[in-house]
N, CA, C and O atoms as a Maestro MAE file, in Angstrom:
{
 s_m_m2io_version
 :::
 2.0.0
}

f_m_ct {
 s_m_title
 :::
 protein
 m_atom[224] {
  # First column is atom index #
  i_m_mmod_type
  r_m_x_coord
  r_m_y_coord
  r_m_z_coord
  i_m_residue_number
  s_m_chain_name
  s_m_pdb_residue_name
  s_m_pdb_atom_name
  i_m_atomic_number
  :::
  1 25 -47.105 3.508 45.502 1 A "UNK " " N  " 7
  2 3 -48.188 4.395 45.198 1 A "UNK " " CA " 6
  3 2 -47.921 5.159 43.906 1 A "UNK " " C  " 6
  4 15 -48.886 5.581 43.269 1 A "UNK " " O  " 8
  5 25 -46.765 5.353 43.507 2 A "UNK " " N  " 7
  6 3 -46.616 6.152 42.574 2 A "UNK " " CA " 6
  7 2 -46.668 5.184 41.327 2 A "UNK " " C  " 6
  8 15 -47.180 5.574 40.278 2 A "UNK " " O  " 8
  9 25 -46.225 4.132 41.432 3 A "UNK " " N  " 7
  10 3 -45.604 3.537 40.022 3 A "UNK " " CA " 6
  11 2 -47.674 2.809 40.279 3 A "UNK " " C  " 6
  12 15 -47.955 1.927 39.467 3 A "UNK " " O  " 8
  13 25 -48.435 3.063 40.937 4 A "UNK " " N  " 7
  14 3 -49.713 2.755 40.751 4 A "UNK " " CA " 6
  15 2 -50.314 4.029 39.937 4 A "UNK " " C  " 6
  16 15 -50.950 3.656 38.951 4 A "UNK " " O  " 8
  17 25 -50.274 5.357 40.094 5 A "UNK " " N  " 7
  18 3 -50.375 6.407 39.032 5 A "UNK " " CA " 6
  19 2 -49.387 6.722 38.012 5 A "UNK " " C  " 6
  20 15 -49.094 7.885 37.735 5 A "UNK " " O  " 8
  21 25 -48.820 5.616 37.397 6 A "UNK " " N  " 7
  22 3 -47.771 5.714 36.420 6 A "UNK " " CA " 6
  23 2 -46.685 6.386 36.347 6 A "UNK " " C  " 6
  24 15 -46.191 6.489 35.224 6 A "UNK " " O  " 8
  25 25 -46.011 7.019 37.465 7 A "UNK " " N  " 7
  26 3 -45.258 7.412 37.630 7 A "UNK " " CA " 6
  27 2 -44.090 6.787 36.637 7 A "UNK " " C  " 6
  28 15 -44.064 5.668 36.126 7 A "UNK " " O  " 8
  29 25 -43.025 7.984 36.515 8 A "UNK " " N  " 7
  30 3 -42.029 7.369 35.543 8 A "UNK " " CA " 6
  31 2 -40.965 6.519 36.104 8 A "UNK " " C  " 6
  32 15 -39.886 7.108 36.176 8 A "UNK " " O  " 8
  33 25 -40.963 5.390 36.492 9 A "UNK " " N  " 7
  34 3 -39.847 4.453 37.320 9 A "UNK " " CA " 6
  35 2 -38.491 4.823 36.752 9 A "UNK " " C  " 6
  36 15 -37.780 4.414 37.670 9 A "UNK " " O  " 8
  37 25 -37.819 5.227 36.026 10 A "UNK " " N  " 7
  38 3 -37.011 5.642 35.122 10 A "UNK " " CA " 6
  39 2 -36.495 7.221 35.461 10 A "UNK " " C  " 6
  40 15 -35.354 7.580 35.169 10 A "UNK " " O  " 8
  41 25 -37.260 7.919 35.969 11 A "UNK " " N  " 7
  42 3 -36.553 9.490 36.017 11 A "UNK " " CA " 6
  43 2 -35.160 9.148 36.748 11 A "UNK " " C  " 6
  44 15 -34.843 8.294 37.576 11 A "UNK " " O  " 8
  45 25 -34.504 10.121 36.126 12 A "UNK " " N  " 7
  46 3 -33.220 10.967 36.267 12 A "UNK " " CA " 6
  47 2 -33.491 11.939 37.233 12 A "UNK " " C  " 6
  48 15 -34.577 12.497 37.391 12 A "UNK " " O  " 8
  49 25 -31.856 12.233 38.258 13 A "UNK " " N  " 7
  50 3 -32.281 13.293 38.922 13 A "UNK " " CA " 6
  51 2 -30.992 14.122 38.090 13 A "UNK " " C  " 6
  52 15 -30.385 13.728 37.094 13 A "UNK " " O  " 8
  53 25 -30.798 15.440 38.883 14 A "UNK " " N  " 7
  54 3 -29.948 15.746 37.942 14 A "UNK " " CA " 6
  55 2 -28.423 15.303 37.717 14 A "UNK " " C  " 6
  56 15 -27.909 15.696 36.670 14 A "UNK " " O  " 8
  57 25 -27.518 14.400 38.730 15 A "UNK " " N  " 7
  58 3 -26.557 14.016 38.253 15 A "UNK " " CA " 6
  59 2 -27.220 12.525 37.229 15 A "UNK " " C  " 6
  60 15 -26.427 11.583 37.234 15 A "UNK " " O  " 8
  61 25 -28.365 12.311 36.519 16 A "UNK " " N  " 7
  62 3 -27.999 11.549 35.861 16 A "UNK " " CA " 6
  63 2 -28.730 9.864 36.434 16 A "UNK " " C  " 6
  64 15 -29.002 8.860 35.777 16 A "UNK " " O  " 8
  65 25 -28.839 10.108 37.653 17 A "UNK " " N  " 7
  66 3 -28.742 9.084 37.974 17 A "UNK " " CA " 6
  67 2 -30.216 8.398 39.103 17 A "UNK " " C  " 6
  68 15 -30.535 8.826 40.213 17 A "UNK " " O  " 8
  69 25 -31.009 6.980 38.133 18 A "UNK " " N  " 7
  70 3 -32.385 6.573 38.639 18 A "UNK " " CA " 6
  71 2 -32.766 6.473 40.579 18 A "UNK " " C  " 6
  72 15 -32.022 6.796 41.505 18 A "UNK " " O  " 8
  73 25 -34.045 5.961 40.625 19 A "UNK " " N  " 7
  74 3 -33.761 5.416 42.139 19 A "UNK " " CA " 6
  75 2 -32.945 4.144 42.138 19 A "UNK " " C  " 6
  76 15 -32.030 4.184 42.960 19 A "UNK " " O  " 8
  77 25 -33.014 3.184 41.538 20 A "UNK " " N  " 7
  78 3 -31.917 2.277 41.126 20 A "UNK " " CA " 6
  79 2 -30.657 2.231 41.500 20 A "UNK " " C  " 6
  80 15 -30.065 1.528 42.319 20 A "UNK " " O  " 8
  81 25 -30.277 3.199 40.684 21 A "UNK " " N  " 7
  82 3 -28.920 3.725 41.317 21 A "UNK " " CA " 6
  83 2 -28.763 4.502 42.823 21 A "UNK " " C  " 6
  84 15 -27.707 4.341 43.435 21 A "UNK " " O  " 8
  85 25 -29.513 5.093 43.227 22 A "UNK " " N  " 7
  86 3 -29.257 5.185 44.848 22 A "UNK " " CA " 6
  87 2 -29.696 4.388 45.581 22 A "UNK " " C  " 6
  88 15 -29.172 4.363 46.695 22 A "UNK " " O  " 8
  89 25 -30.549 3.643 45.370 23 A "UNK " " N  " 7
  90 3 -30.639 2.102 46.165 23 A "UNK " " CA " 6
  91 2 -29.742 1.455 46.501 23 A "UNK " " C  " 6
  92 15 -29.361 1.080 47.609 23 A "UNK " " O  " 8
  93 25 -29.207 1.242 45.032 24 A "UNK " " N  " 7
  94 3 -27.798 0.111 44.679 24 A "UNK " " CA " 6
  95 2 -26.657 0.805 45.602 24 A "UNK " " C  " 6
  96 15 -26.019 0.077 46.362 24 A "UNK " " O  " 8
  97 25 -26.339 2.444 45.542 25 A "UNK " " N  " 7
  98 3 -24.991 2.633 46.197 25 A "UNK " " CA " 6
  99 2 -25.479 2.669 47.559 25 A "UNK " " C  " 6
  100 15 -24.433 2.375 48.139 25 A "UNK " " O  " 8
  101 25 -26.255 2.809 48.384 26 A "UNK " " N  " 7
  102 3 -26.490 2.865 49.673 26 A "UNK " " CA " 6
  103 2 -26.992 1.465 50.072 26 A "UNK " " C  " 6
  104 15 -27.880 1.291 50.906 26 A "UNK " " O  " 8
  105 25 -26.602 0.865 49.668 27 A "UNK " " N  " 7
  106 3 -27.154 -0.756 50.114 27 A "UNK " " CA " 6
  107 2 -28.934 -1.214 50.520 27 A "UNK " " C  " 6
  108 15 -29.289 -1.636 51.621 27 A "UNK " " O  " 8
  109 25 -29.512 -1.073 49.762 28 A "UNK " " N  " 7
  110 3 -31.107 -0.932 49.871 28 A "UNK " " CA " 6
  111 2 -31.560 -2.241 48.607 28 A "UNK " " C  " 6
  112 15 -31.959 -2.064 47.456 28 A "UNK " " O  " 8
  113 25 -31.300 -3.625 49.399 29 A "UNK " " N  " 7
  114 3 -31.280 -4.718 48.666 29 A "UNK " " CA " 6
  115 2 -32.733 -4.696 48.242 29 A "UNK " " C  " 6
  116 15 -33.079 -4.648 47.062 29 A "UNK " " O  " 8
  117 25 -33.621 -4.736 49.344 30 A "UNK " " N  " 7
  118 3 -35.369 -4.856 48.650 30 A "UNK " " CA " 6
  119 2 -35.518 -3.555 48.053 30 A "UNK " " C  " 6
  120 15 -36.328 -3.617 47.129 30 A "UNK " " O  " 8
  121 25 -35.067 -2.445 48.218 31 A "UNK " " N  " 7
  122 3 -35.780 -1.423 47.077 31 A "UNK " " CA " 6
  123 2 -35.274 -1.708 45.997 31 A "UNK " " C  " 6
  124 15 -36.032 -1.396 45.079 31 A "UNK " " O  " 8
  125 25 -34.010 -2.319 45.540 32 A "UNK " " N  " 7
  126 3 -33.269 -2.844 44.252 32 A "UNK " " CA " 6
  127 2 -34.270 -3.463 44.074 32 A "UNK " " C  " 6
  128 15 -35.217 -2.856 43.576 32 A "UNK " " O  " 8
  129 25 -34.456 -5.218 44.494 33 A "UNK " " N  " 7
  130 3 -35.188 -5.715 44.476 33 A "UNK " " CA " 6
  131 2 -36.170 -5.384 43.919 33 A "UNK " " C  " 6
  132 15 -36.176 -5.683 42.725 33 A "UNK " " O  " 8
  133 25 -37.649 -4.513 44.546 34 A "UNK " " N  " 7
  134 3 -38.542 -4.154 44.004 34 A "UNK " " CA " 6
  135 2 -38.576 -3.288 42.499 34 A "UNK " " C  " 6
  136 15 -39.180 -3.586 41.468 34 A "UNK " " O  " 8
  137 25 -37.899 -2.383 42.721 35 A "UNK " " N  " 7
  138 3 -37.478 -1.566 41.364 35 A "UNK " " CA " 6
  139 2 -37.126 -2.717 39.991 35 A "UNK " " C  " 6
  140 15 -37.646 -2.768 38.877 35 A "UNK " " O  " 8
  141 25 -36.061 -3.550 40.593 36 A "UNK " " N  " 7
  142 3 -35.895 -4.066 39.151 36 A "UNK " " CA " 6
  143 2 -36.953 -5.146 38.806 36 A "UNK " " C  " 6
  144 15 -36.901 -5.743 37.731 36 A "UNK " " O  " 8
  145 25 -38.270 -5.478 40.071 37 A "UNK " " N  " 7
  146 3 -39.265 -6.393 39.705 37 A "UNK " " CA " 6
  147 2 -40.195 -5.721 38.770 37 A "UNK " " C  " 6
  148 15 -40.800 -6.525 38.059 37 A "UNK " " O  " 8
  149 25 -40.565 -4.112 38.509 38 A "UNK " " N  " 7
  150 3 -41.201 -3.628 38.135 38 A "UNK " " CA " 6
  151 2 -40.780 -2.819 37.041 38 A "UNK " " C  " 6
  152 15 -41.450 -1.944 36.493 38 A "UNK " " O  " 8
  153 25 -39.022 -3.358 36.617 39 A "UNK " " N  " 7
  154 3 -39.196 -2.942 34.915 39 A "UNK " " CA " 6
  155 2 -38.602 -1.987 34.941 39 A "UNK " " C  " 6
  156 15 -38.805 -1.211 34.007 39 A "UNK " " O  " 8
  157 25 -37.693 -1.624 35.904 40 A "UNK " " N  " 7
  158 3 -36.662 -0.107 35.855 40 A "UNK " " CA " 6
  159 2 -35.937 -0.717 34.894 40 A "UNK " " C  " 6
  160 15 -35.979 -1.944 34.981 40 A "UNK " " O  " 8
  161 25 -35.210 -0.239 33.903 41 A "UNK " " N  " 7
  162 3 -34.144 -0.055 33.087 41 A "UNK " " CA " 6
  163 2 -32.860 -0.173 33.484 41 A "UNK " " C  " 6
  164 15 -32.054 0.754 33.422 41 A "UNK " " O  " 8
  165 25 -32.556 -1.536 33.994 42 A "UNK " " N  " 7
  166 3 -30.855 -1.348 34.729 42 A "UNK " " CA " 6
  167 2 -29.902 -1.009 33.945 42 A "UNK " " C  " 6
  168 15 -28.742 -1.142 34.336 42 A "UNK " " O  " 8
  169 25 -30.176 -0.511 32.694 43 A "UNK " " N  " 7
  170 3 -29.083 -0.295 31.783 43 A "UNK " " CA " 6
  171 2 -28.986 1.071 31.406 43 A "UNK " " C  " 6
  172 15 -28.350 1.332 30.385 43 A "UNK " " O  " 8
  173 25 -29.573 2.091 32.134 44 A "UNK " " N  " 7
  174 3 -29.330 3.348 31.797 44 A "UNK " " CA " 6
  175 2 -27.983 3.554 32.860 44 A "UNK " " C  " 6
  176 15 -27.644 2.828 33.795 44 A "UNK " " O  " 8
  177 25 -27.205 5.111 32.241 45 A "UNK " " N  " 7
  178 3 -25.981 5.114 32.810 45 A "UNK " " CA " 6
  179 2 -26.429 6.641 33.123 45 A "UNK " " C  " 6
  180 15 -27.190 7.480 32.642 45 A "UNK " " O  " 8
  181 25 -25.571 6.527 34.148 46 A "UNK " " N  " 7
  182 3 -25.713 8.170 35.112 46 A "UNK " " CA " 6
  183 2 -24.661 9.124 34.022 46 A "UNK " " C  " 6
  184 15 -24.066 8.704 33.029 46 A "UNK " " O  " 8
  185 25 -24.667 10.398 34.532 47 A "UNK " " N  " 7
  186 3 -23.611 11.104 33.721 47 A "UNK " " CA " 6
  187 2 -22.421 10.728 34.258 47 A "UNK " " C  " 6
  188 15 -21.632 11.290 33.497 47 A "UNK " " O  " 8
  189 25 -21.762 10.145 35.071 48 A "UNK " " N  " 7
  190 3 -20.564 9.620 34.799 48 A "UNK " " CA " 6
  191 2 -20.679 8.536 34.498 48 A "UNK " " C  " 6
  192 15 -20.120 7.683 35.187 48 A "UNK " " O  " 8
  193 25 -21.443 8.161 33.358 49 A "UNK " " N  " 7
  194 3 -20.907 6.754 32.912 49 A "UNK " " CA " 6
  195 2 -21.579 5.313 33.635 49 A "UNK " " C  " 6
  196 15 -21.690 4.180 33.165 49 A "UNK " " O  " 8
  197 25 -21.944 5.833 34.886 50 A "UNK " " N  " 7
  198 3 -22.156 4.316 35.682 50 A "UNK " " CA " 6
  199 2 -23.469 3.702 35.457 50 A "UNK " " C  " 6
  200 15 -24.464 4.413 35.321 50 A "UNK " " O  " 8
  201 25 -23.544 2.102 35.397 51 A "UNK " " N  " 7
  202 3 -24.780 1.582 35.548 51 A "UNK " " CA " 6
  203 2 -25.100 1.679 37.356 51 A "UNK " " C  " 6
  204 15 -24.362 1.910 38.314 51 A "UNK " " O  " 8
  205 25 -26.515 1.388 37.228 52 A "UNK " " N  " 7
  206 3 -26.260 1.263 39.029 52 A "UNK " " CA " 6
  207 2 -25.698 -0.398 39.915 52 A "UNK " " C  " 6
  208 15 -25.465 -0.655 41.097 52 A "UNK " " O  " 8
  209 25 -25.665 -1.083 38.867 53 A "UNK " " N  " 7
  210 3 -24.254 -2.306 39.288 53 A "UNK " " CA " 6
  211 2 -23.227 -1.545 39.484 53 A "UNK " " C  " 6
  212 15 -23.035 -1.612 40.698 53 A "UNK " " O  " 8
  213 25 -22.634 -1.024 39.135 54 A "UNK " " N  " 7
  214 3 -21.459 -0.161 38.909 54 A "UNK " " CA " 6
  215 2 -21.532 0.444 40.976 54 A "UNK " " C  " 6
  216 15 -20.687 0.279 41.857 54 A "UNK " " O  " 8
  217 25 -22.383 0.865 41.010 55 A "UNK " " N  " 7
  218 3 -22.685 1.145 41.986 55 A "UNK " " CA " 6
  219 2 -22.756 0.436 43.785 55 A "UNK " " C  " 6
  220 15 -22.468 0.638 44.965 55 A "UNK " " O  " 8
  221 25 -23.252 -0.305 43.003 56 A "UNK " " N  " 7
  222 3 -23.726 -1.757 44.197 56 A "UNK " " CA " 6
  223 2 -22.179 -1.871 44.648 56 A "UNK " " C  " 6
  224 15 -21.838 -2.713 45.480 56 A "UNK " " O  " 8
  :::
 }
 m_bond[223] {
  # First column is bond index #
  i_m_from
  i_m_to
  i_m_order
  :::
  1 1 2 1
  2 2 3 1
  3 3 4 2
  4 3 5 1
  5 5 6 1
  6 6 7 1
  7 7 8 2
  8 7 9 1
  9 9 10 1
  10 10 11 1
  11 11 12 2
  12 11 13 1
  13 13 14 1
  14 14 15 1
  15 15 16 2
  16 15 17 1
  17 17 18 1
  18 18 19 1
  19 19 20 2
  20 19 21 1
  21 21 22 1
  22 22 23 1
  23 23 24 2
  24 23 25 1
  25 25 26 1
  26 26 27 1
  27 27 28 2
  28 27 29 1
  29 29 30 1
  30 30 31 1
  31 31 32 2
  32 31 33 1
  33 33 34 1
  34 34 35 1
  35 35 36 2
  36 35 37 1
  37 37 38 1
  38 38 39 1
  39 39 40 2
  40 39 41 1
  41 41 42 1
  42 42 43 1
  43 43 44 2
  44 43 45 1
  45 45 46 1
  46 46 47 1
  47 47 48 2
  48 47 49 1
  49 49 50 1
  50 50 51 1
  51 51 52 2
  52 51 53 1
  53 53 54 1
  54 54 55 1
  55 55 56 2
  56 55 57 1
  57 57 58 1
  58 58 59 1
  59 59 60 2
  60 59 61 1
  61 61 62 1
  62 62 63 1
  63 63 64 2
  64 63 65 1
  65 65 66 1
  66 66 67 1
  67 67 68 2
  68 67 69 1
  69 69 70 1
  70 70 71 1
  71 71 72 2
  72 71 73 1
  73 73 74 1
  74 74 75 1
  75 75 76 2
  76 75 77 1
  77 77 78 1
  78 78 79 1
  79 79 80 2
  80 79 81 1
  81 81 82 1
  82 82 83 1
  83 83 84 2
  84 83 85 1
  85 85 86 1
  86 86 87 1
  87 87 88 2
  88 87 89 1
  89 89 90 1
  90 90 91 1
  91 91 92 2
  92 91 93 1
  93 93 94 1
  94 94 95 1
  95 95 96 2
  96 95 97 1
  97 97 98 1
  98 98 99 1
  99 99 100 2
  100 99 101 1
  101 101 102 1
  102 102 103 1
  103 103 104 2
  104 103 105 1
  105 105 106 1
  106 106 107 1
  107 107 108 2
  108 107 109 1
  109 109 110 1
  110 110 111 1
  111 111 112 2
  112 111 113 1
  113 113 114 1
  114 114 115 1
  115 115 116 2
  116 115 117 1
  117 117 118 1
  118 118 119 1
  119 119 120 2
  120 119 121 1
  121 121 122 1
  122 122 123 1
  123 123 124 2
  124 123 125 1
  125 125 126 1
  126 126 127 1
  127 127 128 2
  128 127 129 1
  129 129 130 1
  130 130 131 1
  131 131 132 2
  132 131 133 1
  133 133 134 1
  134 134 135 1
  135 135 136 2
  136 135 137 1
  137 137 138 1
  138 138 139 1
  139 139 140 2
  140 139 141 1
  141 141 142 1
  142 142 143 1
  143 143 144 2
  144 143 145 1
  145 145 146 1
  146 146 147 1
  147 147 148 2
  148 147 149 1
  149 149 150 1
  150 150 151 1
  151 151 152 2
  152 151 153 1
  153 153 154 1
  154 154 155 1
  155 155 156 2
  156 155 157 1
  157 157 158 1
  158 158 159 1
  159 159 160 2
  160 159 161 1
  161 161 162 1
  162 162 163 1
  163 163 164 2
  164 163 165 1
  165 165 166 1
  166 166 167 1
  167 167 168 2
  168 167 169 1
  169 169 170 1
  170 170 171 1
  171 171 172 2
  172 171 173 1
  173 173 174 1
  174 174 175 1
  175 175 176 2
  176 175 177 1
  177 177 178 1
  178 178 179 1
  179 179 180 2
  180 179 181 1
  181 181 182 1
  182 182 183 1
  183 183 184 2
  184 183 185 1
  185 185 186 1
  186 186 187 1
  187 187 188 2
  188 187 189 1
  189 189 190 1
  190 190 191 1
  191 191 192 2
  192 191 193 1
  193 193 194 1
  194 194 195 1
  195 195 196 2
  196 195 197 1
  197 197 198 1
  198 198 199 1
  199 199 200 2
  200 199 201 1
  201 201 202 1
  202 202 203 1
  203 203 204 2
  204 203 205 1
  205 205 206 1
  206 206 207 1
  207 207 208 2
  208 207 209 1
  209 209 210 1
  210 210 211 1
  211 211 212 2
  212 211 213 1
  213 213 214 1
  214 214 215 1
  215 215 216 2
  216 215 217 1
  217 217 218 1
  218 218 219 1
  219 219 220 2
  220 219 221 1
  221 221 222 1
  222 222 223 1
  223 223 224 2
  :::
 }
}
């Protein structure tokens, strides 16, 4: 619903880090899944440094 009102797929929370990245570290294969079908940026890095592979 959101990424249907353009929501920013991409926000940061404040450590830094997308929904991407908490998908990836809590094991949430279809929200990965979906997220990276719709163009999230897997290459942004949290403030420590991590991609959310890094994570997975």
């Amino acid at each position: 619903m959101l990424l249907k009102h353009n929501a920013d797929i991409n926000l940061l929370d404040g450590q830094g880090q997308t929904a991407l990245h908490h998908a990836a570290k809590n094991g949430h294969t279809n929200a990965c899944r979906f997220l990276i079908t719709h163009r999230i940026d897997t290459r942004i890095l949290s403030s420590c440094g991590q991609t959310a592979l890094d994570l997975a």
